[in-house]
C-alpha positions in Angstrom: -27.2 195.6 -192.4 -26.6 195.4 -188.8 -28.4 198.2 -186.1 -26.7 201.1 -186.5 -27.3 204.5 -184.8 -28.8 207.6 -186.4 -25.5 209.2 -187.3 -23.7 205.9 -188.7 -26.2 205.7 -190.8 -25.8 209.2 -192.0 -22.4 208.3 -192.6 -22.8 205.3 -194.5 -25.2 206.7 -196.8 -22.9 209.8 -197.8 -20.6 206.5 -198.3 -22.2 204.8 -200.5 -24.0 207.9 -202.6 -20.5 208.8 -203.1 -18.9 205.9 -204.4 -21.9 205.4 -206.7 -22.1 209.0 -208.0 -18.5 210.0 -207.9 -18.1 209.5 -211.8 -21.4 212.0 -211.9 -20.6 215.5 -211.1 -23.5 217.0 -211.7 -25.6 214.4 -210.1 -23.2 214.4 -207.3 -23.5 218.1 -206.9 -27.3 217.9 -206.7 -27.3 215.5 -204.3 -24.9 217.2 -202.1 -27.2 220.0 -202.2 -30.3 218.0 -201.7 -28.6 216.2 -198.8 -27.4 220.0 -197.2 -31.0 220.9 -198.0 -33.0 217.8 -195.8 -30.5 218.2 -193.0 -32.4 221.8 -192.4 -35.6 220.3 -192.9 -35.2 217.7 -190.6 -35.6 220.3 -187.7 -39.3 220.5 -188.3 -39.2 216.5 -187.5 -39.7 215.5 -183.7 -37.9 212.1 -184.8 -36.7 210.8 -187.8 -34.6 213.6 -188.9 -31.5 211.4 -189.9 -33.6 208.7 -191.4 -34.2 211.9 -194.0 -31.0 212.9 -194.2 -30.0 209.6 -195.4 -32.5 209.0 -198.0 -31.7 212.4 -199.5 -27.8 211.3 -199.7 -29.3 208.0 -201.4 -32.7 209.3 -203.4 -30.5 209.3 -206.5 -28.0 206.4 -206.5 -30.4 204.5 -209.3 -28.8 206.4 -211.6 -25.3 204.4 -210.9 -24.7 202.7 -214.0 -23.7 199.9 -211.9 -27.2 199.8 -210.5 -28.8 200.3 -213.9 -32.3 197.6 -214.3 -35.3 199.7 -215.5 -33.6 202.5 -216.1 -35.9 204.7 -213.9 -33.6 205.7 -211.2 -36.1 205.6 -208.0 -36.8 202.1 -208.4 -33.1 201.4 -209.6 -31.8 202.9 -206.4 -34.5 201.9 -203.8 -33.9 197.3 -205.1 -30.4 197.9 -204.8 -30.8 199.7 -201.2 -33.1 196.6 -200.2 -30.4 193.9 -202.1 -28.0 195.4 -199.6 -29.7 195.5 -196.4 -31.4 199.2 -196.2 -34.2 199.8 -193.5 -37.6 199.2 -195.8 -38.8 202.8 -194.7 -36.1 204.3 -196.3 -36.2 202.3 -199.3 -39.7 203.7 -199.4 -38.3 207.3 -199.5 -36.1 206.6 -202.4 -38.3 204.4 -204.7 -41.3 207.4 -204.2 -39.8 210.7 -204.0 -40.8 213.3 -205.8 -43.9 211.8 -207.2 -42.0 208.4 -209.2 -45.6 207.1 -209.0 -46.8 209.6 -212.0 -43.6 208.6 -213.9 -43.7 205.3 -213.1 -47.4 204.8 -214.3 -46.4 206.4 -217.7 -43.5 203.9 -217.9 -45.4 200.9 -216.9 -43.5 200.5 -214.1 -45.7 200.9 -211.1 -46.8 197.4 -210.4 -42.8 197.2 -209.6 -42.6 200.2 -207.5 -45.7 199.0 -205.4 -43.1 196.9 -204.1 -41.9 199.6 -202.0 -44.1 201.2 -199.1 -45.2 204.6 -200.1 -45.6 206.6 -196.9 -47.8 209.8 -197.6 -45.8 211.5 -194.6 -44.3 215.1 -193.4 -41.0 213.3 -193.9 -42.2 212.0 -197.9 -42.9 215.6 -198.4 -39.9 216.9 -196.9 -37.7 214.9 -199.1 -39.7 215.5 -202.0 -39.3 219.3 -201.6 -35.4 219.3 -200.4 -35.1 217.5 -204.1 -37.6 219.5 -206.0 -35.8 223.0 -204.6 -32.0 222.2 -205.8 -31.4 222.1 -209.1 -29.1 219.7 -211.5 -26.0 221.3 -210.3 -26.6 221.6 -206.7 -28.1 225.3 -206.6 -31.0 226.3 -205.1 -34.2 226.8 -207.2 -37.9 227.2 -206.5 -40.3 224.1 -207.0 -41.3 226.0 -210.3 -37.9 226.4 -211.9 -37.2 222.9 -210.6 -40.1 221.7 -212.9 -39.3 224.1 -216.0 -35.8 223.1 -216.0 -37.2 219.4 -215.8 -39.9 219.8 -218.6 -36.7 221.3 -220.1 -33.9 218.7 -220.1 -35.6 215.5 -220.7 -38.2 217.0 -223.5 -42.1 217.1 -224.3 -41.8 213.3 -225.5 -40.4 211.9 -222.0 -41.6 210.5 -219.4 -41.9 213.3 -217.1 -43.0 215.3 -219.5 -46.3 212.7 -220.0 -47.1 212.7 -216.6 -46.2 216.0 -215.8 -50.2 216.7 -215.9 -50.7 214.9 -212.4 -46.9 215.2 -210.9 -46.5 218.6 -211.8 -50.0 219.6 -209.0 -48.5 216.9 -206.6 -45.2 218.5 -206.6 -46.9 221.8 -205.7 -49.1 220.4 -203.0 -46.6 219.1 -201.5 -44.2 222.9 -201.5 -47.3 224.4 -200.1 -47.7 222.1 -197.5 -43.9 222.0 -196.6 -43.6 225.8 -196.2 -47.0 226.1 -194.3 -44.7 223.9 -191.8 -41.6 225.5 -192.3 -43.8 229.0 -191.3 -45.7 227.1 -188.8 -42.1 226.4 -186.6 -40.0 228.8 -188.4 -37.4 227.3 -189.5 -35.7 229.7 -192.7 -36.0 228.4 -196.8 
């Protein structure tokens, strides 16, 4: 991918999350929200806020059945967003957010995610929580009905489910240290 600005690259990731989540309205919808979501967040950023606002349009393409590999969606998204050129950071974002490490481990996946830098980072976090506070259909929820509705949908066998005893406390450490910041400059939930 050639340098583009900030906003282009806004753009193109709306782009390309739509074309590969079009057929998926309810993943679509969620992602719309989630985007909407990290573009208030971002204000608590001194730089980097579209760099965020880009991964939360793409933090979900891996579930594209076009992109389909593993079958775990971060890493899905996050080698077909390196195939294609995507800054490395961002790639990052999308092969880690919301704790794919836990779920990864479970699923014997996490040598393959390692392929992907993992920033620890105010802007990890703040994608993390823009995805973990809008639910399946794009409506806002707390990080709590986020993970019931989880623990919900995909079952006590699944893989979240099994490593829901160390994602579940890194979810919430990470909403308590996003709204400490989001009371710390102000910025309105």
């Amino acid at each position: 991918m050639r340098t583009i600005t900030p906003h282009e690259m806004v753009d193109r990731a709306r782009e390309l999350s739509h074309a590969l989540l079009a057929e998926l309205p309810e993943r679509w919808a969620h992602t719309v929200g989630v985007a909407a979501r990290a573009d208030e967040l971002a204000r608590t950023l001194a730089d980097g806020g579209e760099l965020l606002v880009a991964a939360a349009w793409l933090h979900d393409v891996g579930y594209a059945e076009a992109l389909r590999d593993t079958g775990f969606h971060p890493l899905d998204g996050a080698r077909h967003l390196h195939r294609i050129g995507w800054p490395a950071r961002l790639n990052g974002l999308v092969a880690h957010h919301s704790g794919a490490c836990y779920v990864a481990d479970v699923r014997g996946l996490l040598p393959a995610l390692a392929a992907f830098p993992r920033g620890q980072s105010p802007m990890a976090d703040l994608l993390t929580y823009a995805d973990q506070t809008v639910g399946p259909h794009g409506a806002d929820m707390t990080v709590e009905q986020r993970i019931a509705d989880m623990l919900s949908r995909h079952g006590r066998r699944s893989p979240q489910a099994r490593a829901h005893h160390r994602r579940g406390p890194y979810l919430r450490a990470v909403a308590a240290r996003v709204e400490r910041r989001l009371a710390e400059v102000r910025v309105p939930v």
